[in-house]
C-alpha positions as CSV (number, residue, x, y, z in Angstrom):
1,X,9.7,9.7,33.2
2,X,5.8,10.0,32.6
3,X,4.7,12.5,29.9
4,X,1.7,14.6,31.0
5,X,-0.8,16.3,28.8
6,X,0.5,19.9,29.2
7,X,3.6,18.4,28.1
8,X,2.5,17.2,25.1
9,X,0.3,20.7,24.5
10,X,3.5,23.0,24.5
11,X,5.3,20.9,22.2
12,X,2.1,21.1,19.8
13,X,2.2,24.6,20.5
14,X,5.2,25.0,18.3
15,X,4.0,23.1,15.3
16,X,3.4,25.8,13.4
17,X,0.2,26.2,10.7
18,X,0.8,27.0,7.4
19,X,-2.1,29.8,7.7
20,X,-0.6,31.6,10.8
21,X,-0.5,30.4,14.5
22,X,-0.1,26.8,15.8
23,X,-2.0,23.6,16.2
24,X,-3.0,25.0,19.5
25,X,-3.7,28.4,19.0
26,X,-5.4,27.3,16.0
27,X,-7.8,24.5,17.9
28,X,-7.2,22.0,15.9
29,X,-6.2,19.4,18.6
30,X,-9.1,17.2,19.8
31,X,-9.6,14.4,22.2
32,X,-6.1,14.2,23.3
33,X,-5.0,11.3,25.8
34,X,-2.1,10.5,27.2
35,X,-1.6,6.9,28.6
36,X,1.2,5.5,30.0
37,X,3.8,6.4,27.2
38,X,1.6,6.7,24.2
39,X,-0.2,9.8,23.1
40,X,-3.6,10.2,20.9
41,X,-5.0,12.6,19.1
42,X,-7.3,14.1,16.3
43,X,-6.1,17.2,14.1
44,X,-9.3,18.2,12.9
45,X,-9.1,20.4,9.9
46,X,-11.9,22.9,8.7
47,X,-12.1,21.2,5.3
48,X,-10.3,18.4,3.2
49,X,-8.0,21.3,1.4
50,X,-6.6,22.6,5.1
51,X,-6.4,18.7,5.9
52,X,-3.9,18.7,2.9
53,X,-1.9,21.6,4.3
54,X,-1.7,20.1,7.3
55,X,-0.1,17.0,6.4
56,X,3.6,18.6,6.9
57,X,2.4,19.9,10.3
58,X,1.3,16.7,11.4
59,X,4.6,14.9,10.3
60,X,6.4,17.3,12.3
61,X,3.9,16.5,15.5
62,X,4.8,13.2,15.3
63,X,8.3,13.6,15.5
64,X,8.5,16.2,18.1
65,X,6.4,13.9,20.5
66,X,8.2,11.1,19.6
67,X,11.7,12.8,20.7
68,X,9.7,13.7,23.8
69,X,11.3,11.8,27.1
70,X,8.8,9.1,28.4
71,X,6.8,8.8,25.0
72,X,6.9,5.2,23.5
73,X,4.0,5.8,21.0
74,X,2.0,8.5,18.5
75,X,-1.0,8.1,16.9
76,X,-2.4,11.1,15.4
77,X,-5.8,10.8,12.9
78,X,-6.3,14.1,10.9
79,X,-10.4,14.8,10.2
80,X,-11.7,17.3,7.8
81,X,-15.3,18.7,7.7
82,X,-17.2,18.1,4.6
83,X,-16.5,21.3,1.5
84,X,-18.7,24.0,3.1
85,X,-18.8,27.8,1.4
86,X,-17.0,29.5,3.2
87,X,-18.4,31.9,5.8
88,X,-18.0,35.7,5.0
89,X,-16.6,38.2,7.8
90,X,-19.7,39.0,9.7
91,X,-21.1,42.3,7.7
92,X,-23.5,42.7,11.5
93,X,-22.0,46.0,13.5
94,X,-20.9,45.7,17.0
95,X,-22.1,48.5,18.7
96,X,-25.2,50.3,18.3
97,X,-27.6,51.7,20.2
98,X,-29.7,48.7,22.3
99,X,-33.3,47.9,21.2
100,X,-36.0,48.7,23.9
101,X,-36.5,46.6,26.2
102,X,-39.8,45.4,28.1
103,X,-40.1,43.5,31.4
104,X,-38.0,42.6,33.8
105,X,-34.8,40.4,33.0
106,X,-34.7,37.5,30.1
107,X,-33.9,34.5,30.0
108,X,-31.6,33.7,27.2
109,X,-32.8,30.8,25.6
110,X,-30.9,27.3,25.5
111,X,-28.7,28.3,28.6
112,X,-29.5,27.2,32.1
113,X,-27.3,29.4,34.3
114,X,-25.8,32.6,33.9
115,X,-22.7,33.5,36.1
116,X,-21.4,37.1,36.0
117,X,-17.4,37.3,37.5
118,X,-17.0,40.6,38.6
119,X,-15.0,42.9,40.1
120,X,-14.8,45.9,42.3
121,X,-11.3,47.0,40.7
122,X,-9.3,45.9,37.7
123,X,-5.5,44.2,38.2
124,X,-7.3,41.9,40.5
125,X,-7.2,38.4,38.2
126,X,-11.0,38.5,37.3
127,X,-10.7,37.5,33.8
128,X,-8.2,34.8,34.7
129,X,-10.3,33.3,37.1
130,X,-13.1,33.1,34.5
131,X,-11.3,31.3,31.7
132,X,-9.9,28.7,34.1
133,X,-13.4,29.0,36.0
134,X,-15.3,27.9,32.4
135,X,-12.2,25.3,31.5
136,X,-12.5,24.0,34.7
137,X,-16.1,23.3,34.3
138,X,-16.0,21.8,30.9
139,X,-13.2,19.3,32.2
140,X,-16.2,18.2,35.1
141,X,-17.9,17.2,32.0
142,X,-20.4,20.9,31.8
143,X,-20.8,22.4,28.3
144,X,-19.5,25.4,29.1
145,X,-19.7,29.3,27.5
146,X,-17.4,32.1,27.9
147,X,-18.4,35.6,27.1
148,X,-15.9,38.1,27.4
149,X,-18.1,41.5,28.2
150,X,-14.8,43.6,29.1
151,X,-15.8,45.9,25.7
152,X,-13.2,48.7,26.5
153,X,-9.9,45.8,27.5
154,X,-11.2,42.0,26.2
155,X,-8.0,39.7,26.9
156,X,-10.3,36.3,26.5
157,X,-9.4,36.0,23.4
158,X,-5.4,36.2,23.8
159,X,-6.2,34.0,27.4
160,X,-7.9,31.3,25.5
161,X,-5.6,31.0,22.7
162,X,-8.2,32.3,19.8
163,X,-7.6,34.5,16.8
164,X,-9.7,33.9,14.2
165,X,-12.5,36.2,13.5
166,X,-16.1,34.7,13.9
167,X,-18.2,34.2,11.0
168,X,-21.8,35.7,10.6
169,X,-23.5,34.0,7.5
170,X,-26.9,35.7,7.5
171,X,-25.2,39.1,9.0
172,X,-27.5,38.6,11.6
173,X,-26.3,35.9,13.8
174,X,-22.7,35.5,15.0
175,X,-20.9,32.2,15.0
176,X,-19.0,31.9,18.6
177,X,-15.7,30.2,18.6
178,X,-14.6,26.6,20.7
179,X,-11.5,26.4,22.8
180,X,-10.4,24.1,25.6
181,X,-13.8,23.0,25.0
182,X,-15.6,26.3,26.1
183,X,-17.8,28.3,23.5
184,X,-16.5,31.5,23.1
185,X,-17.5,34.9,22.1
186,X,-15.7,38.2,22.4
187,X,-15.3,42.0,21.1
188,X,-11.8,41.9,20.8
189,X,-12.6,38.8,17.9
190,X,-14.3,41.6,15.9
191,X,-11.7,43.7,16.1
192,X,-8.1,44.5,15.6
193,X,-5.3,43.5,18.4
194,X,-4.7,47.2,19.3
195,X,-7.7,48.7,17.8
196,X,-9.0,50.6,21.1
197,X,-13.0,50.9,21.4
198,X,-14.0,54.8,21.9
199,X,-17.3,54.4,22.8
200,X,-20.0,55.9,24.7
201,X,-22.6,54.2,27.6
202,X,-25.0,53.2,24.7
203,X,-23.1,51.6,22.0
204,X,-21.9,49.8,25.3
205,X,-24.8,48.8,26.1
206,X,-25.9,47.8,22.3
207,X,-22.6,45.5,22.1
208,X,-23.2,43.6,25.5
209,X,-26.9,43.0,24.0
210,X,-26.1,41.8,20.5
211,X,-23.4,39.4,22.6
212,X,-25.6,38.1,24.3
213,X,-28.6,37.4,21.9
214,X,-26.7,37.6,18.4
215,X,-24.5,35.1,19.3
216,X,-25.8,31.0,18.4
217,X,-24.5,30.2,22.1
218,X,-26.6,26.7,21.1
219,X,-27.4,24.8,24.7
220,X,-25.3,25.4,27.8
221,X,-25.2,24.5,30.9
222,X,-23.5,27.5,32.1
223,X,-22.6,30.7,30.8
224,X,-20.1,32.8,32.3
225,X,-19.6,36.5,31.5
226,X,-16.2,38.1,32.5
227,X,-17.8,41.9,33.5
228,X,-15.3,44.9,32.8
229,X,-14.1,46.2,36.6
230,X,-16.5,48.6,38.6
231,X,-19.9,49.3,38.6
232,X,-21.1,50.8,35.1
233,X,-23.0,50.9,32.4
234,X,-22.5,47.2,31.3
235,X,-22.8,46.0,34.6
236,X,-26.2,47.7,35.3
237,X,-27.3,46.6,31.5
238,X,-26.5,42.7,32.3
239,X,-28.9,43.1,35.7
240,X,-31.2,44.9,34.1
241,X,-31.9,42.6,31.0
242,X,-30.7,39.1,31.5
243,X,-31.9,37.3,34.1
244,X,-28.5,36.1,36.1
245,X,-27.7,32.9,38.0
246,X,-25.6,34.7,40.2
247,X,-22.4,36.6,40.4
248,X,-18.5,36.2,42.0
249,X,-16.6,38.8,43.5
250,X,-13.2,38.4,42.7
251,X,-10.7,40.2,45.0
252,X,-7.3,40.0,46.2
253,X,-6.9,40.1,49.8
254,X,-5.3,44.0,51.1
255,X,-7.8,46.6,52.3
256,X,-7.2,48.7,48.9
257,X,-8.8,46.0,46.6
258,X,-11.6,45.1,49.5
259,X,-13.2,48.5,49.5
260,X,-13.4,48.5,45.6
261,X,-15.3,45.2,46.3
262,X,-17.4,46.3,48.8
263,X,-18.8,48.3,46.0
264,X,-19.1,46.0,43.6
265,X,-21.5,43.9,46.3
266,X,-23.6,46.7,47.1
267,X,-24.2,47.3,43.5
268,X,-25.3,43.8,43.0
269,X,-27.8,44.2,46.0
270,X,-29.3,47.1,44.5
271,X,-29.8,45.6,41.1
272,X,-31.2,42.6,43.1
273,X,-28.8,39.7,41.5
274,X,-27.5,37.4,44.1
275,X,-24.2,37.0,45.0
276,X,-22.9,33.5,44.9
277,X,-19.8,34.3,47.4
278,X,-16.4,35.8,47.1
279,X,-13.5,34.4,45.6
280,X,-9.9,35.4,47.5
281,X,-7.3,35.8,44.2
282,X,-3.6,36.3,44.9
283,X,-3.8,34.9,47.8
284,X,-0.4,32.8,48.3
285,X,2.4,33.1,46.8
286,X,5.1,29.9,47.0
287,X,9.1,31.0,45.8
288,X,9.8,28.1,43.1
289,X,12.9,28.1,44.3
290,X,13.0,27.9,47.7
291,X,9.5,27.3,48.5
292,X,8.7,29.6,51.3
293,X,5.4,31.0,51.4
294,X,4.8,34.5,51.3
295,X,1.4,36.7,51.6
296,X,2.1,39.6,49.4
297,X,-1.2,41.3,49.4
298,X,-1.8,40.3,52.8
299,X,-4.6,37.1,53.8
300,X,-7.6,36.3,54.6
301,X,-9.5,39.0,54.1
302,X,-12.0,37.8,51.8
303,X,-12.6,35.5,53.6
304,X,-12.9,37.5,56.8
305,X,-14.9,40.0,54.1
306,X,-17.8,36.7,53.6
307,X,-18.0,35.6,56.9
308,X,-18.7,39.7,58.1
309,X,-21.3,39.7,55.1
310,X,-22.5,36.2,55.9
311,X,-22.0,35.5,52.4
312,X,-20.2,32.4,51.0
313,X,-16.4,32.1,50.4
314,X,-15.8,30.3,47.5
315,X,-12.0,29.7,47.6
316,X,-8.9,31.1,47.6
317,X,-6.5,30.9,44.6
318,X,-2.8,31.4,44.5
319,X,-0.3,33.9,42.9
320,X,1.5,31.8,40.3
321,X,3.8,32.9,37.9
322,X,2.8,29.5,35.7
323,X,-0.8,30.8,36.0
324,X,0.4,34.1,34.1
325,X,2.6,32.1,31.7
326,X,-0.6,29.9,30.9
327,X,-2.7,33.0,30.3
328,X,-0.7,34.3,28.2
329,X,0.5,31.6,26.0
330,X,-3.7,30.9,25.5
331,X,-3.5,27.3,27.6
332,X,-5.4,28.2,30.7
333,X,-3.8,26.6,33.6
334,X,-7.1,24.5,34.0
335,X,-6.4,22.7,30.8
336,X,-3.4,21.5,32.1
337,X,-2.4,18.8,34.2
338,X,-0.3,21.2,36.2
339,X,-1.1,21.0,40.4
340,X,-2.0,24.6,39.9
341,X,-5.2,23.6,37.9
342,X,-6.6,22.3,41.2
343,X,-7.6,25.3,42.8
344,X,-10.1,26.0,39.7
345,X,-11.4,22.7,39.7
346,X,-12.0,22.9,43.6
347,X,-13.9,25.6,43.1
348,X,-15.8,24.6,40.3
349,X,-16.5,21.6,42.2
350,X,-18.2,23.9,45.1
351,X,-20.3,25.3,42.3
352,X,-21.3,22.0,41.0
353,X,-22.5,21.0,44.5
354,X,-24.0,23.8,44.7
355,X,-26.5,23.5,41.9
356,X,-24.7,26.6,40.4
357,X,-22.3,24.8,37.7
Protein backbone atom coordinates (compact mmCIF):
# COMPACT_ATOMS: atom_id res chain seq x y z
CA UNK A 1 0.00 0.00 0.00
CA UNK A 2 1.38 3.59 -1.04
CA UNK A 3 1.93 6.15 1.83
CA UNK A 4 0.61 9.66 0.96
CA UNK A 5 1.73 12.80 2.36
CA UNK A 6 -1.24 13.45 4.75
CA UNK A 7 -0.40 10.18 6.00
CA UNK A 8 2.80 10.93 6.89
CA UNK A 9 1.57 14.60 8.34
CA UNK A 10 -0.83 12.95 11.08
CA UNK A 11 1.68 10.66 12.24
CA UNK A 12 4.12 13.84 12.69
CA UNK A 13 1.29 15.40 14.19
CA UNK A 14 1.76 13.23 17.30
CA UNK A 15 5.48 13.70 17.76
CA UNK A 16 5.19 15.79 20.40
CA UNK A 17 7.71 19.07 21.17
CA UNK A 18 9.30 19.38 24.15
CA UNK A 19 8.07 23.19 24.30
CA UNK A 20 4.36 22.43 23.81
CA UNK A 21 2.46 21.28 20.66
CA UNK A 22 3.76 19.06 17.77
CA UNK A 23 6.20 19.04 14.86
CA UNK A 24 3.20 20.18 12.90
CA UNK A 25 1.54 22.53 14.94
CA UNK A 26 4.84 23.81 15.69
CA UNK A 27 5.98 24.25 11.79
CA UNK A 28 8.81 22.70 11.96
CA UNK A 29 8.43 20.29 8.99
CA UNK A 30 9.79 21.49 5.68
CA UNK A 31 10.08 20.31 2.17
CA UNK A 32 8.41 17.01 2.76
CA UNK A 33 8.31 14.39 -0.22
CA UNK A 34 6.99 11.31 -0.37
CA UNK A 35 8.27 8.87 -3.19
CA UNK A 36 7.36 5.64 -3.78
CA UNK A 37 8.06 4.14 -0.21
CA UNK A 38 10.55 6.65 1.13
CA UNK A 39 9.79 9.79 2.92
CA UNK A 40 12.05 13.22 3.24
CA UNK A 41 12.12 15.80 5.22
CA UNK A 42 13.76 18.90 7.10
CA UNK A 43 12.92 19.66 10.96
CA UNK A 44 13.98 23.02 10.97
CA UNK A 45 14.61 24.32 14.42
CA UNK A 46 14.60 28.08 15.56
CA UNK A 47 18.18 27.84 16.84
CA UNK A 48 20.95 25.19 17.48
CA UNK A 49 19.69 24.81 21.41
CA UNK A 50 15.87 23.82 20.13
CA UNK A 51 17.80 21.65 17.42
CA UNK A 52 19.28 19.84 20.58
CA UNK A 53 15.82 19.37 22.10
CA UNK A 54 14.63 18.08 19.22
CA UNK A 55 16.84 15.27 18.78
CA UNK A 56 14.43 12.85 20.94
CA UNK A 57 11.48 14.08 18.81
CA UNK A 58 13.10 13.33 15.67
CA UNK A 59 14.17 9.77 16.81
CA UNK A 60 10.67 9.18 17.57
CA UNK A 61 9.65 10.52 13.82
CA UNK A 62 11.68 8.13 12.49
CA UNK A 63 10.37 5.24 14.05
CA UNK A 64 6.77 6.08 13.79
CA UNK A 65 7.15 6.49 9.85
CA UNK A 66 9.04 3.66 9.69
CA UNK A 67 6.26 1.34 11.33
CA UNK A 68 4.07 3.14 8.89
CA UNK A 69 2.50 0.42 6.21
CA UNK A 70 4.01 1.07 2.67
CA UNK A 71 7.17 3.04 4.00
CA UNK A 72 10.54 1.36 3.01
CA UNK A 73 12.73 4.53 3.88
CA UNK A 74 13.26 7.86 6.34
CA UNK A 75 15.52 10.42 5.92
CA UNK A 76 15.02 13.27 8.11
CA UNK A 77 17.83 16.35 8.26
CA UNK A 78 17.31 18.61 11.33
CA UNK A 79 18.48 22.62 10.42
CA UNK A 80 18.87 25.26 13.09
CA UNK A 81 18.96 29.06 12.36
CA UNK A 82 22.13 30.76 13.44
CA UNK A 83 21.96 32.13 17.70
CA UNK A 84 19.72 35.17 17.13
CA UNK A 85 18.50 37.38 20.51
CA UNK A 86 15.60 36.42 20.96
CA UNK A 87 12.60 38.52 19.92
CA UNK A 88 10.59 40.14 22.81
CA UNK A 89 6.55 39.76 22.91
CA UNK A 90 5.52 42.69 20.72
CA UNK A 91 5.19 45.71 23.34
CA UNK A 92 2.87 47.51 19.92
CA UNK A 93 -1.05 47.65 21.06
CA UNK A 94 -3.64 46.13 18.86
CA UNK A 95 -6.34 48.38 18.81
CA UNK A 96 -6.33 51.94 18.75
CA UNK A 97 -7.95 54.53 17.27
CA UNK A 98 -6.91 54.53 13.15
CA UNK A 99 -4.54 57.34 11.95
CA UNK A 100 -6.25 59.82 9.38
CA UNK A 101 -6.36 58.86 6.37
CA UNK A 102 -5.96 60.93 2.92
CA UNK A 103 -6.97 59.83 -0.59
CA UNK A 104 -8.70 57.31 -1.90
CA UNK A 105 -7.59 53.54 -1.26
CA UNK A 106 -3.68 52.39 -0.86
CA UNK A 107 -1.84 50.17 -2.15
CA UNK A 108 0.01 48.15 0.28
CA UNK A 109 3.37 47.92 -0.76
CA UNK A 110 5.15 44.61 -1.83
CA UNK A 111 1.80 42.84 -2.46
CA UNK A 112 0.26 42.56 -5.99
CA UNK A 113 -3.38 41.52 -5.25
CA UNK A 114 -5.62 41.88 -2.55
CA UNK A 115 -8.62 39.29 -2.24
CA UNK A 116 -11.24 39.97 0.44
CA UNK A 117 -13.51 36.44 1.25
CA UNK A 118 -16.58 37.60 2.49
CA UNK A 119 -19.74 36.86 3.65
CA UNK A 120 -23.26 37.93 3.83
CA UNK A 121 -23.86 35.66 7.16
CA UNK A 122 -21.55 33.69 9.46
CA UNK A 123 -21.83 29.57 9.75
CA UNK A 124 -21.41 29.74 6.03
CA UNK A 125 -17.50 28.15 5.71
CA UNK A 126 -15.93 31.62 4.77
CA UNK A 127 -12.95 31.24 6.79
CA UNK A 128 -12.50 27.70 5.63
CA UNK A 129 -12.60 28.42 2.26
CA UNK A 130 -9.84 31.10 2.80
CA UNK A 131 -7.21 28.97 4.39
CA UNK A 132 -7.60 26.23 1.86
CA UNK A 133 -8.13 29.16 -0.73
CA UNK A 134 -4.38 30.65 0.36
CA UNK A 135 -2.88 26.80 0.78
CA UNK A 136 -4.18 26.01 -2.33
CA UNK A 137 -2.49 28.82 -4.02
CA UNK A 138 0.87 28.38 -2.41
CA UNK A 139 0.83 24.56 -3.57
CA UNK A 140 0.34 26.35 -7.47
CA UNK A 141 3.66 27.65 -6.60
CA UNK A 142 2.03 31.66 -5.39
CA UNK A 143 3.63 33.20 -2.26
CA UNK A 144 0.73 33.41 -0.55
CA UNK A 145 -0.57 35.71 2.67
CA UNK A 146 -3.34 35.09 4.94
CA UNK A 147 -4.79 37.78 7.06
CA UNK A 148 -7.37 36.84 9.37
CA UNK A 149 -9.54 40.27 9.78
CA UNK A 150 -12.50 38.37 11.78
CA UNK A 151 -11.29 40.80 15.13
CA UNK A 152 -14.43 39.86 17.23
CA UNK A 153 -14.17 35.44 16.27
CA UNK A 154 -10.39 34.78 14.46
CA UNK A 155 -10.27 30.86 14.07
CA UNK A 156 -7.13 31.22 11.43
CA UNK A 157 -4.99 30.67 13.75
CA UNK A 158 -6.53 27.23 15.29
CA UNK A 159 -7.39 26.41 11.21
CA UNK A 160 -3.84 26.76 10.23
CA UNK A 161 -2.25 24.94 13.03
CA UNK A 162 -0.37 28.23 14.72
CA UNK A 163 0.14 29.13 18.37
CA UNK A 164 2.95 30.96 18.96
CA UNK A 165 2.70 34.62 19.47
CA UNK A 166 4.46 36.87 16.86
CA UNK A 167 7.34 38.87 17.65
CA UNK A 168 7.67 42.77 17.33
CA UNK A 169 11.40 43.75 17.79
CA UNK A 170 11.23 47.48 17.35
CA UNK A 171 7.54 47.48 18.90
CA UNK A 172 6.61 49.00 15.82
CA UNK A 173 6.54 46.33 13.22
CA UNK A 174 4.96 42.84 13.66
CA UNK A 175 6.60 39.72 12.57
CA UNK A 176 3.75 37.49 10.69
CA UNK A 177 3.92 33.75 11.14
CA UNK A 178 4.50 30.80 8.06
CA UNK A 179 2.35 27.81 7.76
CA UNK A 180 1.52 25.33 5.00
CA UNK A 181 3.66 27.83 3.30
CA UNK A 182 1.25 30.85 3.70
CA UNK A 183 2.31 34.05 5.69
CA UNK A 184 0.16 34.62 8.41
CA UNK A 185 -1.07 37.19 10.61
CA UNK A 186 -4.03 37.26 13.05
CA UNK A 187 -5.66 38.97 16.26
CA UNK A 188 -6.29 35.95 17.95
CA UNK A 189 -2.05 35.42 17.92
CA UNK A 190 -2.01 38.53 20.18
CA UNK A 191 -4.24 37.36 22.36
CA UNK A 192 -5.47 34.69 24.68
CA UNK A 193 -7.48 31.37 23.33
CA UNK A 194 -10.75 32.63 25.10
CA UNK A 195 -9.88 36.12 25.72
CA UNK A 196 -13.03 37.78 23.89
CA UNK A 197 -12.36 41.36 22.13
CA UNK A 198 -14.94 44.07 23.59
CA UNK A 199 -14.45 46.60 21.37
CA UNK A 200 -15.98 49.42 19.71
CA UNK A 201 -16.14 50.47 15.62
CA UNK A 202 -12.83 52.40 16.05
CA UNK A 203 -10.41 50.33 17.79
CA UNK A 204 -11.89 47.99 14.97
CA UNK A 205 -11.00 49.90 12.67
CA UNK A 206 -7.35 50.77 14.24
CA UNK A 207 -6.58 46.88 14.45
CA UNK A 208 -7.66 46.07 10.74
CA UNK A 209 -5.10 49.13 9.93
CA UNK A 210 -2.10 48.22 12.02
CA UNK A 211 -2.74 44.48 10.36
CA UNK A 212 -2.45 45.52 7.47
CA UNK A 213 0.53 48.04 7.47
CA UNK A 214 2.31 46.95 10.79
CA UNK A 215 2.72 43.72 9.66
CA UNK A 216 6.41 42.91 7.42
CA UNK A 217 3.89 40.94 4.94
CA UNK A 218 7.50 41.17 2.77
CA UNK A 219 6.48 40.49 -1.24
CA UNK A 220 3.24 38.57 -2.13
CA UNK A 221 1.66 37.63 -4.83
CA UNK A 222 -1.66 37.52 -3.21
CA UNK A 223 -3.05 38.51 -0.04
CA UNK A 224 -6.20 37.21 1.11
CA UNK A 225 -8.15 38.69 4.00
CA UNK A 226 -10.85 36.48 5.74
CA UNK A 227 -13.59 39.60 6.52
CA UNK A 228 -15.83 38.97 9.75
CA UNK A 229 -19.66 38.14 8.38
CA UNK A 230 -21.93 41.13 7.27
CA UNK A 231 -21.42 44.48 6.27
CA UNK A 232 -19.58 46.65 9.04
CA UNK A 233 -17.35 48.63 10.18
CA UNK A 234 -14.27 46.49 9.08
CA UNK A 235 -15.72 45.78 5.95
CA UNK A 236 -16.37 49.51 4.95
CA UNK A 237 -12.64 50.36 6.47
CA UNK A 238 -10.85 47.61 4.06
CA UNK A 239 -12.82 49.49 0.88
CA UNK A 240 -12.32 52.50 2.06
CA UNK A 241 -8.43 52.36 2.63
CA UNK A 242 -6.76 49.51 0.79
CA UNK A 243 -7.15 49.36 -2.58
CA UNK A 244 -8.69 45.61 -3.19
CA UNK A 245 -8.15 43.17 -6.02
CA UNK A 246 -11.44 41.98 -5.66
CA UNK A 247 -13.73 40.10 -3.27
CA UNK A 248 -15.64 36.33 -3.06
CA UNK A 249 -18.94 35.83 -1.77
CA UNK A 250 -19.09 32.75 -0.02
CA UNK A 251 -22.61 31.26 0.47
CA UNK A 252 -24.21 28.08 1.04
CA UNK A 253 -26.92 27.34 -1.38
CA UNK A 254 -30.87 27.79 0.66
CA UNK A 255 -32.70 31.02 0.22
CA UNK A 256 -31.85 31.99 4.12
CA UNK A 257 -27.99 32.27 3.50
CA UNK A 258 -28.70 33.94 -0.24
CA UNK A 259 -30.43 36.93 1.02
CA UNK A 260 -27.71 37.62 3.68
CA UNK A 261 -25.48 37.57 0.45
CA UNK A 262 -27.38 39.60 -1.50
CA UNK A 263 -26.33 42.10 0.93
CA UNK A 264 -23.07 41.49 1.20
CA UNK A 265 -22.85 42.25 -2.96
CA UNK A 266 -24.64 45.31 -2.77
CA UNK A 267 -22.36 46.59 -0.16
CA UNK A 268 -19.47 45.88 -2.31
CA UNK A 269 -21.13 47.83 -5.23
CA UNK A 270 -21.61 50.77 -3.16
CA UNK A 271 -18.03 50.86 -1.82
CA UNK A 272 -17.13 50.34 -5.57
CA UNK A 273 -14.74 47.00 -5.10
CA UNK A 274 -15.39 44.46 -7.64
CA UNK A 275 -16.75 41.26 -7.11
CA UNK A 276 -14.74 38.42 -8.51
CA UNK A 277 -17.82 35.92 -8.46
CA UNK A 278 -19.53 33.70 -5.90
CA UNK A 279 -18.41 30.71 -4.50
CA UNK A 280 -21.41 27.92 -3.64
CA UNK A 281 -20.07 26.25 -0.08
CA UNK A 282 -21.90 23.21 1.37
CA UNK A 283 -22.99 22.35 -1.61
CA UNK A 284 -22.90 18.39 -1.68
CA UNK A 285 -22.82 16.24 0.77
CA UNK A 286 -21.60 12.38 -0.08
CA UNK A 287 -22.60 9.55 3.07
CA UNK A 288 -18.99 7.81 3.62
CA UNK A 289 -20.74 5.02 4.09
CA UNK A 290 -22.98 4.43 1.59
CA UNK A 291 -22.20 7.06 -0.75
CA UNK A 292 -25.46 8.50 -1.77
CA UNK A 293 -25.52 12.03 -2.47
CA UNK A 294 -27.59 14.30 -0.60
CA UNK A 295 -28.28 18.37 -0.98
CA UNK A 296 -28.81 19.40 2.57
CA UNK A 297 -28.98 23.10 2.09
CA UNK A 298 -30.52 22.73 -1.18
CA UNK A 299 -28.39 23.39 -4.83
CA UNK A 300 -27.58 25.51 -7.18
CA UNK A 301 -28.52 28.57 -6.08
CA UNK A 302 -25.38 30.40 -6.21
CA UNK A 303 -24.99 29.57 -9.06
CA UNK A 304 -28.45 30.40 -10.28
CA UNK A 305 -27.64 33.70 -7.82
CA UNK A 306 -24.32 34.57 -10.53
CA UNK A 307 -25.90 33.82 -13.55
CA UNK A 308 -29.22 36.30 -12.35
CA UNK A 309 -26.36 38.91 -11.42
CA UNK A 310 -24.32 38.16 -14.49
CA UNK A 311 -21.54 37.80 -12.17
CA UNK A 312 -19.03 34.86 -12.27
CA UNK A 313 -19.44 31.52 -10.43
CA UNK A 314 -16.40 30.52 -9.07
CA UNK A 315 -17.16 26.83 -7.92
CA UNK A 316 -18.90 24.90 -5.77
CA UNK A 317 -17.32 23.05 -2.77
CA UNK A 318 -18.63 20.11 -0.85
CA UNK A 319 -19.87 19.39 2.77
CA UNK A 320 -17.17 17.16 4.15
CA UNK A 321 -16.85 15.96 7.43
CA UNK A 322 -12.78 15.50 6.59
CA UNK A 323 -12.87 19.15 5.62
CA UNK A 324 -13.99 19.96 9.36
CA UNK A 325 -11.60 17.38 10.82
CA UNK A 326 -8.69 19.15 8.76
CA UNK A 327 -9.72 22.62 10.10
CA UNK A 328 -9.65 21.72 13.12
CA UNK A 329 -6.74 19.62 13.65
CA UNK A 330 -4.74 22.96 11.81
CA UNK A 331 -3.94 20.76 8.36
CA UNK A 332 -6.14 22.50 5.90
CA UNK A 333 -7.56 19.95 3.58
CA UNK A 334 -5.52 21.74 0.74
CA UNK A 335 -2.31 20.62 2.31
CA UNK A 336 -3.26 17.23 1.95
CA UNK A 337 -3.29 14.83 -0.69
CA UNK A 338 -6.81 13.99 0.21
CA UNK A 339 -9.46 14.01 -3.19
CA UNK A 340 -11.17 16.66 -1.17
CA UNK A 341 -8.25 19.17 -1.66
CA UNK A 342 -9.31 19.28 -5.39
CA UNK A 343 -12.17 21.47 -5.19
CA UNK A 344 -9.71 24.33 -3.67
CA UNK A 345 -7.19 23.84 -6.13
CA UNK A 346 -9.93 24.01 -9.02
CA UNK A 347 -10.73 27.02 -7.88
CA UNK A 348 -7.60 28.55 -7.30
CA UNK A 349 -6.81 27.44 -10.67
CA UNK A 350 -9.83 29.68 -12.14
CA UNK A 351 -8.23 32.46 -10.27
CA UNK A 352 -4.87 31.89 -11.69
CA UNK A 353 -6.35 31.93 -15.21
CA UNK A 354 -7.91 34.68 -14.38
CA UNK A 355 -5.06 36.97 -13.59
CA UNK A 356 -6.48 37.12 -10.02
CA UNK A 357 -4.10 34.45 -8.16
Amino acid sequence: MAVDRAAVMQVLSGVAHPGGGDLVSRDLIRALSVEGGTVRFVIEAATPDEARALAPAQAEAEARLRALPGVEAVQIVMTAHGPAPKAAPPSLKIGQHPTPHQGGPQRISGIDRIIAIASGKGGVGKSTVASNLAVALARRGRRVGLLDADIYGPSQPKMMGVNRRPSSPDGKTIEPLVAHGVTMMSIGLMLKEDEAVVWRGPMLMGALQQLLGQVAWGKLDVLIIDLPPGTGDVQLTLCQRTHLTGAIVVSTPQDVALLDARKALDMFAKLKTPVLGLVENMSTFVCPNCGHESHIFGHGGVAAEARKLDLPFLGELPLALDVRVAGDSGTPIAATDSPLAQPYLALADRLIAGGMG
